[in-house]
C-alpha positions as CSV (number, residue, x, y, z in Angstrom):
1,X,203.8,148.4,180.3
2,X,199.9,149.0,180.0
3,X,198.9,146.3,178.6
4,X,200.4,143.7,180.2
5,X,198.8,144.1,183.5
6,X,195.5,145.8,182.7
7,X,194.0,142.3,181.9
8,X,194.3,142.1,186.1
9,X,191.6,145.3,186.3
10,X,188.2,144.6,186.9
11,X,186.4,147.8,184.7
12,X,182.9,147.6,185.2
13,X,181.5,149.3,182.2
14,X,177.8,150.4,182.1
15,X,175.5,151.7,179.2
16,X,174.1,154.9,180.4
17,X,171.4,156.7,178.6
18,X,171.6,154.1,176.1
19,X,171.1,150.6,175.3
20,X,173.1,147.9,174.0
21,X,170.6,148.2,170.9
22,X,171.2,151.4,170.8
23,X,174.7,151.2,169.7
24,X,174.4,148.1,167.8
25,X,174.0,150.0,164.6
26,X,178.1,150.8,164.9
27,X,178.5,146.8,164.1
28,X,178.5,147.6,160.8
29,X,177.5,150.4,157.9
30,X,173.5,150.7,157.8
31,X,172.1,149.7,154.6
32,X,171.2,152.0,152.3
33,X,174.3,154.5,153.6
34,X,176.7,155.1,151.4
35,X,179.7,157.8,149.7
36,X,180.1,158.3,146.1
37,X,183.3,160.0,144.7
38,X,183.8,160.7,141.2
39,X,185.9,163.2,139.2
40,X,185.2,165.0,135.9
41,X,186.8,163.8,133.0
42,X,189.3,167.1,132.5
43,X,190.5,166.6,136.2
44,X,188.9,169.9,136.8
45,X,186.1,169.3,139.3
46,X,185.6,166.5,142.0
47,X,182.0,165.7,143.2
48,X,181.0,163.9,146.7
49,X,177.4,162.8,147.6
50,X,176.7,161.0,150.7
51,X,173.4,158.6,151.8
52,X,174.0,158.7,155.6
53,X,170.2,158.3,157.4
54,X,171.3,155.3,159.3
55,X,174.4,156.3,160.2
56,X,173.3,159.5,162.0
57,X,169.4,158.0,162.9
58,X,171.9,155.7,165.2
59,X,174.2,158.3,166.5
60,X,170.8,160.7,167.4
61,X,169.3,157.9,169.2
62,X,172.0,156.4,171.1
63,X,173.4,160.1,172.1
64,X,169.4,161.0,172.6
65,X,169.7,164.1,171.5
66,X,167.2,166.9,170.8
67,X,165.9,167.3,167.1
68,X,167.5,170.8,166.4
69,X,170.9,169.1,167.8
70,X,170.1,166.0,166.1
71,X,170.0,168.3,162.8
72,X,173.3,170.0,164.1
73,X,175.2,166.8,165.1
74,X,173.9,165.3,161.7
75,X,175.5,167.9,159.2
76,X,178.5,168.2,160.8
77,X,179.2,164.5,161.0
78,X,177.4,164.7,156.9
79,X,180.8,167.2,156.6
80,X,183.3,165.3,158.0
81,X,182.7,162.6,155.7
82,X,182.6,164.7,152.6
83,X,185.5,166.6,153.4
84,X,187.8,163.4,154.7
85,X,186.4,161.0,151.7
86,X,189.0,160.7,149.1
87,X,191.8,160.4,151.6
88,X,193.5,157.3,149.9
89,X,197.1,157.6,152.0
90,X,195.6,154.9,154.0
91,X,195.4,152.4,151.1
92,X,198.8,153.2,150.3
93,X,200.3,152.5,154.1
94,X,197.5,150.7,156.0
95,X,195.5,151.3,158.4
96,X,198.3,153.3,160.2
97,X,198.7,155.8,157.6
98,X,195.0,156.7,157.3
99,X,194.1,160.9,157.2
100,X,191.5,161.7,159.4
101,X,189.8,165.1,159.3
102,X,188.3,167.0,162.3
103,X,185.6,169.5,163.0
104,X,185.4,171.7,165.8
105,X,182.1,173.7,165.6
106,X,182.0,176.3,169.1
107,X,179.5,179.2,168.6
108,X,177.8,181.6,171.3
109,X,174.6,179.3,170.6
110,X,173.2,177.1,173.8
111,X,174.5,174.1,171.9
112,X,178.0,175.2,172.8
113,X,180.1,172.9,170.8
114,X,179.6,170.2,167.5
115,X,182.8,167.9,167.1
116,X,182.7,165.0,164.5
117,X,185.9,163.5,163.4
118,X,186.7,161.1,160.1
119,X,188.8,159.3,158.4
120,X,188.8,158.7,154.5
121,X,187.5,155.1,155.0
122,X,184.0,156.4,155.9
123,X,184.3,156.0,159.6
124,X,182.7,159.1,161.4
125,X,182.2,159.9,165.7
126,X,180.8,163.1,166.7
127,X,179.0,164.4,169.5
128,X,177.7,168.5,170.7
129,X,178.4,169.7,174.4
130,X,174.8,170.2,175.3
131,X,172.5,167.3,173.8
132,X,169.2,169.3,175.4
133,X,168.8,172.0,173.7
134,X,165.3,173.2,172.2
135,X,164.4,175.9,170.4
136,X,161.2,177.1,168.6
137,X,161.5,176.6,164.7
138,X,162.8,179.7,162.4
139,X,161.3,181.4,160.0
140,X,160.8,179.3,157.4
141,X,159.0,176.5,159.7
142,X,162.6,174.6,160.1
143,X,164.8,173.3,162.7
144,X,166.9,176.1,163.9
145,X,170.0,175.4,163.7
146,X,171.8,178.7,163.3
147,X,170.0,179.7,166.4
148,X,171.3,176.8,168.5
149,X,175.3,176.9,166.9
150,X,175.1,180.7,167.0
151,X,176.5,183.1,164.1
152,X,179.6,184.3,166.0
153,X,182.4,181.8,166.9
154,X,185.0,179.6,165.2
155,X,185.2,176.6,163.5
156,X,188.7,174.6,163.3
157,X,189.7,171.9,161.1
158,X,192.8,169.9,161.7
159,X,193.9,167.3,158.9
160,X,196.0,165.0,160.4
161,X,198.3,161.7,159.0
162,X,200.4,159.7,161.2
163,X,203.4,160.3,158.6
164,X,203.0,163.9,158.5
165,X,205.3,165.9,160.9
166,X,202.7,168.5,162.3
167,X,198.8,168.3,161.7
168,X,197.1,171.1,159.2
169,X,195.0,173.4,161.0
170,X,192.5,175.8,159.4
171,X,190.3,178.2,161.5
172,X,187.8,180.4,160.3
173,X,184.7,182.6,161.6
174,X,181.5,181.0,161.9
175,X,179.4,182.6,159.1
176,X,175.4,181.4,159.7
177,X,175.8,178.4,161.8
178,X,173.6,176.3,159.2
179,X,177.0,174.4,159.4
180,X,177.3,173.4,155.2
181,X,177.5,177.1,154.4
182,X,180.0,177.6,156.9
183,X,181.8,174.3,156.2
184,X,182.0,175.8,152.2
185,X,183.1,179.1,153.9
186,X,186.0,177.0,155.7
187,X,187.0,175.1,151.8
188,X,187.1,178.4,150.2
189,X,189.0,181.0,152.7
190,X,191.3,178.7,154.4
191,X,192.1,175.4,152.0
192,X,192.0,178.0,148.8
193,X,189.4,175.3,147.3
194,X,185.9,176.9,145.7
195,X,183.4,174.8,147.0
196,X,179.8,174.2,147.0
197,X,178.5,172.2,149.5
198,X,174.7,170.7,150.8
199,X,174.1,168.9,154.4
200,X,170.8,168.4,155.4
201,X,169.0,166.2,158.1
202,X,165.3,165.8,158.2
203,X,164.4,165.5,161.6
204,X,160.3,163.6,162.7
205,X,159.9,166.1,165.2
206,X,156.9,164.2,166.6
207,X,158.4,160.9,166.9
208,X,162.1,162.8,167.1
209,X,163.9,160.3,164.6
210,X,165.5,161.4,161.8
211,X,164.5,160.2,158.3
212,X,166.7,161.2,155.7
213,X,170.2,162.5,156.2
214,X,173.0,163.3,153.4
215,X,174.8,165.9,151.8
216,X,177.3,166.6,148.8
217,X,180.4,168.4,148.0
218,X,181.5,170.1,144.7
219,X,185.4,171.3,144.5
220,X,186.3,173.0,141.7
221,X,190.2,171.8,141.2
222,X,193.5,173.8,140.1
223,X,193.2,175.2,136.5
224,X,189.3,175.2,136.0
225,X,187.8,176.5,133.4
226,X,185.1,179.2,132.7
227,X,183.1,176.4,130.9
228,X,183.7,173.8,133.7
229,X,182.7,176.4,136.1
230,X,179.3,177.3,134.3
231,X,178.5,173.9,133.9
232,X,178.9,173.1,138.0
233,X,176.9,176.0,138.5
234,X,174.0,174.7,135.8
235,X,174.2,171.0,137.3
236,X,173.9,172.4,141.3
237,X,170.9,175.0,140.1
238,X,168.9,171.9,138.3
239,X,169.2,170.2,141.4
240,X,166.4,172.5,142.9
241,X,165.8,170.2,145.7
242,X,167.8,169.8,149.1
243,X,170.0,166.9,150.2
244,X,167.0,165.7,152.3
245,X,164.4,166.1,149.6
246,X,166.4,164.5,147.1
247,X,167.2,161.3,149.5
248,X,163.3,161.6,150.7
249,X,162.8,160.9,146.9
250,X,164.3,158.1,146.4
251,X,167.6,159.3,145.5
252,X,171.1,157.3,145.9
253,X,174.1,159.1,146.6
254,X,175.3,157.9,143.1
255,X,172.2,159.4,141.9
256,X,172.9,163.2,143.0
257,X,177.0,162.4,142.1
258,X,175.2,161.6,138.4
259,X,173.5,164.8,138.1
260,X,175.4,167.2,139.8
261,X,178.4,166.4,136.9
262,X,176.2,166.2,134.2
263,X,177.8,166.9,131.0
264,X,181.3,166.3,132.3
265,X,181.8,163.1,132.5
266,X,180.9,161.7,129.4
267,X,183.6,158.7,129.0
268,X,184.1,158.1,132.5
269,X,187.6,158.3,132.1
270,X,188.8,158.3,136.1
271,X,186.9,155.6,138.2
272,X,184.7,156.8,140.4
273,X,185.0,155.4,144.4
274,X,182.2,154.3,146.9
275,X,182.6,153.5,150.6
276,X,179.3,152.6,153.5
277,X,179.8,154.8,156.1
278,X,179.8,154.2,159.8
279,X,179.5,155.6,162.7
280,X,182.5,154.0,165.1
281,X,183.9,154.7,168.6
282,X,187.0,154.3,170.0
283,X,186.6,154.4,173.6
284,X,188.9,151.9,175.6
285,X,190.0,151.0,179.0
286,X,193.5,152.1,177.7
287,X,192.1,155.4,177.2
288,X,190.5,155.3,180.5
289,X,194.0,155.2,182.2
290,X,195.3,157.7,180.1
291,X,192.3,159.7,181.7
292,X,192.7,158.9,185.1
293,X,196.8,159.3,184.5
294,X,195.6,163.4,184.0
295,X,194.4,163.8,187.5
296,X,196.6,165.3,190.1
297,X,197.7,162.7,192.3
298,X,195.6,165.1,195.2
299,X,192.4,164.9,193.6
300,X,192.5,161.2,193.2
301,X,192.8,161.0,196.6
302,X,189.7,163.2,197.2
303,X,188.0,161.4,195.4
304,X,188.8,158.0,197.0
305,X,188.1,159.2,200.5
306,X,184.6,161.4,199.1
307,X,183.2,158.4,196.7
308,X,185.7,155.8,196.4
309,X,185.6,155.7,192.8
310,X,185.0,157.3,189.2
311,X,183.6,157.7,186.1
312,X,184.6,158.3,182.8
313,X,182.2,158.9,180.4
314,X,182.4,158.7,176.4
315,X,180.9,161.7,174.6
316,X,180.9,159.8,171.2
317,X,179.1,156.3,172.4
318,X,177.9,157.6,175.7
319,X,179.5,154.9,177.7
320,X,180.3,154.8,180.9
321,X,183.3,153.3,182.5
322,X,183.6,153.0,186.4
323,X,186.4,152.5,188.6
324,X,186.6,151.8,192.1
325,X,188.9,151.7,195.3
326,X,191.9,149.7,194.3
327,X,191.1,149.4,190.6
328,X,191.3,153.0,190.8
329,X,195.0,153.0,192.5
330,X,196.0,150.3,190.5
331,X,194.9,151.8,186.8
332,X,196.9,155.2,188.2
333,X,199.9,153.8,189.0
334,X,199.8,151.4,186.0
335,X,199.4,154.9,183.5
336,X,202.0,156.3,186.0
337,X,204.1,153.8,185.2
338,X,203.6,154.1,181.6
339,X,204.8,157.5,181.5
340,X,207.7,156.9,183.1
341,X,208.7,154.2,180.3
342,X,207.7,156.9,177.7
């Protein structure tokens, strides 16, 4: 039994390259951030907008990360949300029965890797291999993203419920590494779902803080017609700005849900749903053990006798954990000890 006798564990944990402050903005949803679903009154098209500038200003600070991977951490966790939002098994079973939705971004960019995961309550984590990474601006004067994702590689998406028997899991090519298009790429090819999608993060490059962050998601449904179709298509082309000049405006995300089903939602016949994003992390000392428990039993010992502890460090929050000397013996054999109940 973990549980029982971890209380007996002295876990020293330490904020590195971060402050408390820094990741008190995962207390609770920023105001200001928030998801808007709605669907068009013939069941044909669903539309998702998302406000999300505190969310990610707080994950970009805390995880310190450079403005082009700031941008790049920013739309994928933007994507996450979208794509995950609407998941309403969890309402139906509890917390227990929630769907969450990952994406794993790895392209032959020096950014390696982007990872957010989410569920459909608006809770979002994400973090990229290589925080550090800076690059000179494209051509269009903007952050280059596809430069630091790369434009060969693969991006997997794994659906997962607790009451599913086996996880869905959809791979395809990386197509520019802007991340949106090849997050619509993903909807289209490998869920069968024509999608438009928008994820943008401003990014101060002088002060390095981001100022407007967001995104939306159109899904045309089973059964659309031409007319639905052309309509979408009219609705996204009137938009004329991007996600980040429309929230730089002023806009809500109920705002850009409003226009971007214009003329198709006239009676407002299904409900439409909002939810405040956060950004939350689930490090614990239980997952420490489970952590130290994937060490061979020779290493540890190395490592006692060359430091006399270790560290385990959360991508996500940035936390470390630090265990020492007979804290370290005792959390293996207590994780030991659980596998052998398992």
């Amino acid at each position: 039994g973990l549980r029982g006798r971890a209380g007996g564990l002295q876990l020293r944990m330490r904020d590195v390259g971060s402050s408390a402050d820094a990741a008190a903005f995962m207390l609770a949803p920023i105001a200001g951030d928030e998801l808007v679903g709605m669907v068009a009154d013939n069941g044909e098209v669903s539309f998702r907008a998302v406000v999300a500038t505190g969310l990610v200003k707080g994950a970009t600070n805390m995880q310190r990360t450079a403005p082009v991977c700031s941008a790049a951490l920013g739309r994928t966790l933007i994507c996450a949300l979208l794509l995950s939002s609407g998941k309403k098994d969890g309402e139906m079973y509890g917390e227990e029965g929630r769907e969450t939705l990952q994406i794993d971004i790895r392209g032959d960019g020096p950014i390696k890797q982007v990872f957010a995961v989410a569920d459909g309550q608006g809770e979002v984590r994400g973090y990229t291999a290589e925080p550090q990474v800076h690059l000179p601006v494209n051509a269009k004067g903007k952050l280059d993203v596809s430069a630091a994702v790369g434009t060969t590689g693969f991006i997997t998406v794994v659906r997962n419920n607790i009451l599913w028997k086996t996880p869905y899991t959809g791979i395809t090519s990386i197509v520019s590494g802007e991340i949106a298009e090849d997050m619509a790429h993903y909807l289209t090819e490998s869920e069968q779902t024509p999608s438009a999608l928008g994820a943008g993060v401003l990014v101060n490059v002088d002060q390095d803080e981001v100022t407007a962050a967001g995104g939306w998601l159109v899904q045309m449904l089973p059964g659309a017609s031409e007319e639905t179709i052309s309509q979408v298509e009219a609705n996204i082309f009137a938009l004329q700005k991007s996600p980040t000049q429309l929230i730089s405006s002023g806009k809500t995300a109920m705002d850009i849900c409003l226009a971007l089903s214009a003329g198709l939602r006239e009676q407002e016949l299904i409900p439409t749903y909002t939810v405040k994003p956060r950004f939350t992390c689930k490090c614990s000392m239980e997952k420490v053990y489970r952590t130290v428990a994937l060490i061979p039993k020779v290493e540890l010992e190395q490592i006692l006798l060359d430091t006399g502890f270790i560290e385990v460090r959360c991508e996500f929050c940035k936390r470390e954990y630090k265990l020492q000397g007979a804290e370290l013996e005792e959390a293996y054999a207590i994780s030991q000890a659980g596998k052998d109940d398992e």
